[in-house]
N, C-alpha and C positions, 0 to 999 in steps of 0.2 A: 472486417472486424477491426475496433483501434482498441490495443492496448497502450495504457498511458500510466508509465511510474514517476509519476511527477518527483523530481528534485526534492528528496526532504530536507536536506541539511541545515534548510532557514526555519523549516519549523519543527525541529527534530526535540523530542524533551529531555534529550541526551546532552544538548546546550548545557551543560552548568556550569562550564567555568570551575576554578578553584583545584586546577590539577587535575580533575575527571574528565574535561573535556571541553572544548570553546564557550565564548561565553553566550549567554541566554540573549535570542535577539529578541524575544518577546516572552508572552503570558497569557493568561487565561484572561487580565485584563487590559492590558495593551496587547491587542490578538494580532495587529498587521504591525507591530514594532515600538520597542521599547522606548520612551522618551529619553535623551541625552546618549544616543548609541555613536559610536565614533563614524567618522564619513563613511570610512572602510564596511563597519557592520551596518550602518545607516542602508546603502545600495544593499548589502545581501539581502535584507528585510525587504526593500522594493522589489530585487528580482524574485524574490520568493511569493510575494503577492501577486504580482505581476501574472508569475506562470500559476500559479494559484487558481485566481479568474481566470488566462485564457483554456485550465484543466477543466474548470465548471464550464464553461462554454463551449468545449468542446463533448463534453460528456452529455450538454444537451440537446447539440446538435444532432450526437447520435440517434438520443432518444426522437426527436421528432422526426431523425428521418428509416427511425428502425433498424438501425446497424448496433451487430453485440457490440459491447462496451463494457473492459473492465478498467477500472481504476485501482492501484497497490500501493499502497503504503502502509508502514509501521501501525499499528493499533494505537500506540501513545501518542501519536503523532497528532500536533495539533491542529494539523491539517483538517481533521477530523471532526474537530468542533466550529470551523470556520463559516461563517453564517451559509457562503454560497454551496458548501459540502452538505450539509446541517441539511438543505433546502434540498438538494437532488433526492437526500437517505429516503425523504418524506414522497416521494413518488411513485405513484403505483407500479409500474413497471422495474423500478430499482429494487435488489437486494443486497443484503453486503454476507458476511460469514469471515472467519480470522482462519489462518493455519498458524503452526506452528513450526519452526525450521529445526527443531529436533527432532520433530516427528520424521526427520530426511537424514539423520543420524548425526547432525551438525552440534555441535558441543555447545553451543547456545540456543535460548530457546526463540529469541526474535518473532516476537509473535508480531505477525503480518495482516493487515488486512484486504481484501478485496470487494467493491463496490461493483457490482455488475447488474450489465440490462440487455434483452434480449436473447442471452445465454445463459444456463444456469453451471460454475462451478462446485457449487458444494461439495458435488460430491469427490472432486480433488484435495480440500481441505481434512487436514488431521492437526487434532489437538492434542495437548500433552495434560495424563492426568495423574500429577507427579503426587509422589506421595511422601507426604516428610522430608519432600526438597529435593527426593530424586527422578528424571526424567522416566516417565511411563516408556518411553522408547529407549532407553540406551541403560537407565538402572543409576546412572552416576550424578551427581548434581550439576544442575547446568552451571558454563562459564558466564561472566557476567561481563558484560559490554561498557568496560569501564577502563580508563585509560590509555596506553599505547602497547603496542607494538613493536619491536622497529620504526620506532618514530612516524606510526601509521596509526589514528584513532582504532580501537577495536571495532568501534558500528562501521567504517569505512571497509575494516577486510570482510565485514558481517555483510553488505551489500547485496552480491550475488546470489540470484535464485538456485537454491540446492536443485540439480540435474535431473534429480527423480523426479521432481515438484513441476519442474519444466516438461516434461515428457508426459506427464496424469493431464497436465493444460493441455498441452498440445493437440493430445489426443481427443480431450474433449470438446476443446473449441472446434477441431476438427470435423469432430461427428455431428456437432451441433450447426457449423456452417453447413455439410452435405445433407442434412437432414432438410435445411431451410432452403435449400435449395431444391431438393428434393420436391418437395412440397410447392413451390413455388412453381417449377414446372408441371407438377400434375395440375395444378387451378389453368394454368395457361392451355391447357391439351383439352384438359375438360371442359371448356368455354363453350 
């Protein structure tokens, strides 16, 4: 099974610049990088692409050679509208589904998404159905992923998969490999 969280931080829409946070290395319509970006942000845009394709290319390989496969990244992320992502979503074997990282008790709500084939997560995902702005899971209004820290961007301490979220995959990717394996040896017995 490959899991693959591709690097967001070149296509993150958290980019903005102007004290909220780095600046924007692209858009909706410069999608692989913004025209006149300094050297420095010029390469991030590249390596961002770069791993970009070789995530689509590996996420197809899966697919034609039958191995689960999830891809994670942020929901806003513009990874997401990327032609070569855009192109996997439309595949019969692909599904995607969001969670939500409050639904893990986490004070923001960092909604995540995950692209899979071969395995089905969903039912690891929880969403948040907040009412008049406060979190369906905790009652209090989410923090909002905006600024620093300790001179540490907030989406950078936001990163890490909340523990419980990790252990619901785990378990499931688990059951779903033993299953397919399962299954694969009874076809070979039965022959």
């Amino acid at each position: 099974m490959v899991w693959i969280g591709t690097p967001r931080s070149s296509w993150s829409r958290a980019r903005r610049g102007g004290g909220y946070g780095p600046p924007p290395l692209r858009d909706n319509t410069f999608l692989w990088g913004l025209p006149d970006l300094s050297e420095s942000d010029a390469h991030k845009a590249h390596v961002g692409n770069v791993l970009l394709k070789f995530t689509a290319a590996v996420f197809r390989l899966c697919i034609q050679l039958r191995i689960p496969v999830v891809l994670e990244n942020p929901l806003t992320s513009m990874l997401w509208v990327s032609p070569p992502i855009r192109h996997l979503l439309q595949h019969r074997h692909v599904m995607h589904e969001y969670t939500d990282f409050c639904q893990e008790g986490c004070p923001y709500r960092k909604r995540t998404q995950l692209m899979f084939a071969f395995l089905d997560v969903r039912q690891c995902c929880r969403q948040c159905h907040s009412k008049r702005g406060a979190c369906s899971f905790t009652g209090r209004p989410h923090e909002q992923l905006v600024g620093t820290r300790g001179g540490v961007f907030l989406t950078k301490l936001a990163e890490p998969y909340p523990p419980s979220l990790c252990k619901r995959l785990a378990s499931s990717i688990g059951f779903s490999i033993c299953a397919t394996l399962s299954n694969s040896l009874n076809n070979l017995f039965n022959r």
